[in-house]
C-alpha angles and dihedrals in degrees: 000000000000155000130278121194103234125208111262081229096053088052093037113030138056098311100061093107080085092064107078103169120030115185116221132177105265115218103342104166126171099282088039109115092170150019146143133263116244115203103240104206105239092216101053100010091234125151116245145162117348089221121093135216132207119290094020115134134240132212122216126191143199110287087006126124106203112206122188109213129192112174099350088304124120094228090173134341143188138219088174122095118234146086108295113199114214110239110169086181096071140059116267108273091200099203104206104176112162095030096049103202109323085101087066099085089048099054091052089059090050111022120126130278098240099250118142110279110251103168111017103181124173127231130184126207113202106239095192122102108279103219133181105054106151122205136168147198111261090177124043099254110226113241127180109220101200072194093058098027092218138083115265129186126211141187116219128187129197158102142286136185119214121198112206104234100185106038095183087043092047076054107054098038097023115035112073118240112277092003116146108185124021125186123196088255097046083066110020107093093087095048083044092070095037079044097056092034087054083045100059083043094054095044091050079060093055088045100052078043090067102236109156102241092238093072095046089102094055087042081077089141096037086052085042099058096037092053086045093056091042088056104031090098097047098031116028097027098030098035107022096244136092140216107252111173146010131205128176111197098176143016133183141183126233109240097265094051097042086050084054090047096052099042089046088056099043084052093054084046097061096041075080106086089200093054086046097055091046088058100050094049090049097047083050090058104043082055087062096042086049089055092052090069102038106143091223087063128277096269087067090040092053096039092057082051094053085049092051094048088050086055096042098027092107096039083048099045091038092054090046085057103043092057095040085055094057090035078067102047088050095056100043082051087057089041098055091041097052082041110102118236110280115254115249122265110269095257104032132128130193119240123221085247085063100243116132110236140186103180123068097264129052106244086213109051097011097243124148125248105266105252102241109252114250131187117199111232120227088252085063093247103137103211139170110218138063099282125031109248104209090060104008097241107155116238112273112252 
């Protein structure tokens, strides 16, 4: 049997009394991968049988690959939109639009037999991305910060999209046996754990790559095309579909990590002296105000904080000093480094060693400082320069 384009008009037009049984998707939605066609009566628009007969018509639509099945074999197909008229009487004309003829090795492993057909059925797979599959980490996932210098372990939630590359392939290895219609998730429990595990592998990449882990859930294409290298084998050569996105909506850290995080980051906080100096005046100040308050009356409170300033006074005065001292540093570094060059002594001359010299030998290498070169005018004036100063003649070439 096979497949024969039909004219939009005849379909369409006024002729499409003729056309008793159209065959039409039945219920594709957006997380849909496959279904079968229903036959819609022309003249009362009513759903029947889902078997077909010879000269009915199919309906193909865009991103859509159209299989004709008779006994669980695919017996012609289409990637091409468009109306197929069922003629049992002819070849199969396999259309394969789209996929060119790459589809071609794979129908000879699965074509059918060449009995009579008995049953012939049409089923559609959804060749769109399929977007919106969540997952998430049951487990926190290890992962090595050069920033931090310690391992760290994260949980991450998304969601990813995969594209079936290979729709008789996704048939034969993907769609259960009498099933006729298959969502992601009817299907999706066994690519959710290849899935996670080609995830952590993926992460501990991005990890020996040196990417800090803060920045994992704005690395989305980087994830994506890890992760599309980690499942090309088991998914696009093995199942006829393919990894395309990646998106990471969330991440946590397990406690430990979280508390190694925070105290890295409060460490980078107080190298500043600034910082430092900040702290201490405000946690001076939170201790008067405190006494302010003291239940036993603010003389007692202030006079426990004049105790504990006796005690810590030096700590205290020793610490102050300590950061205004590298507060100026810092600023005289600024400071040298924002200061233009300063200009060379009147008198001075550069030796080929590169120090700067004003005496006659360079204190470095030992040469002497270079004689100008001089030229004797015809007035008898001997000069230095381009044009003789006592008469104005201008130095022979």
């Amino acid at each position: 049997m096979g497949l024969i384009k039909a004219a939009v008009g005849s379909v369409t037009g006024a002729l499409s009394a003729q056309f008793l049984e159209v065959v039409e998707p039945e219920n594709m939605g957006e997380q849909t991968v496959f279904c079968r066609g229903v036959i819609k009566n022309q003249r009362n628009g009513k759903i029947g049988s889902n078997i077909i007969s010879n000269g009915s018509i199919v309906h193909v639509y865009d991103n859509q690959f159209m299989m004709v099945v008779d006994g669980g074999k695919i017996v012609d197909y289409s990637a091409e939109p468009g109306y197929f008229k069922i003629d049992n009487s002819s070849a199969p004309s396999m259309f394969n639009g789209q996929f060119k003829e790459s589809l071609k090795d794979v129908w000879e492993r699965f074509k059918f037999n060449g009995t009579s057909p008995l049953s012939q059925e049409v089923y559609f797979i959804n060749l769109q991305e399929i977007k919106g599959i969540k997952f998430g980490t049951r487990n926190p996932i290890n992962y090595f910060d050069s920033f931090y210098n310690a391992e760290l372990f994260l949980r991450a939630h998304g969601t990813y999209s995969i594209k079936i590359t290979n729709p008789i392939l996704f048939y034969q290895q993907a769609i259960p046996r009498d099933a006729v219609k298959v969502d992601i998730d009817d299907i999706n429990t066994q690519y959710m754990a290849e899935f996670l595990e080609a995830l952590q592998a993926s992460i501990n990449q991005m990890s020996a790559d040196g990417e800090r882990i803060s920045f994992v859930a704005s690395k989305s294409s980087t994830l994506s095309k890890y992760m599309a290298d980690a499942l090309d084998e088991s998914w696009n050569t093995l199942r006829g579909f393919e990894i395309v996105a990646v998106g990471i909506a969330s991440i946590s850290y397990d406690e430990e990590s979280q508390k190694l995080i925070n105290m890295r980051n409060q460490g980078a906080m107080m190298s500043d002296p600034s910082i430092r100096e900040g702290y201490m005046q405000s946690a001076v100040a939170s201790g008067i105000q405190a006494a302010g308050s003291n239940a036993n009356g603010a003389a007692a409170g202030f006079m426990g904080v004049g105790m504990g300033m006796n005690a810590a006074g030096g700590f205290m005065g020793n610490a102050s000093a300590a950061n205004m001292a590298q507060m100026q540093m810092q600023q005289q570094a600024q400071q040298a480094q924002a200061a233009p060059a300063a200009a060379p002594a009147a008198g001075s001359w550069t030796c080929s060693c590169g120090t700067v010299n004003t005496g006659n030998f360079c204190p470095t290498c030992g040469a002497k400082k270079p004689e100008p070169e001089t030229w004797t005018c015809a007035c008898g004036s001997v000069n230095t320069g381009n044009f003789c100063p006592v008469c104005g003649a201008k130095k022979p070439e």
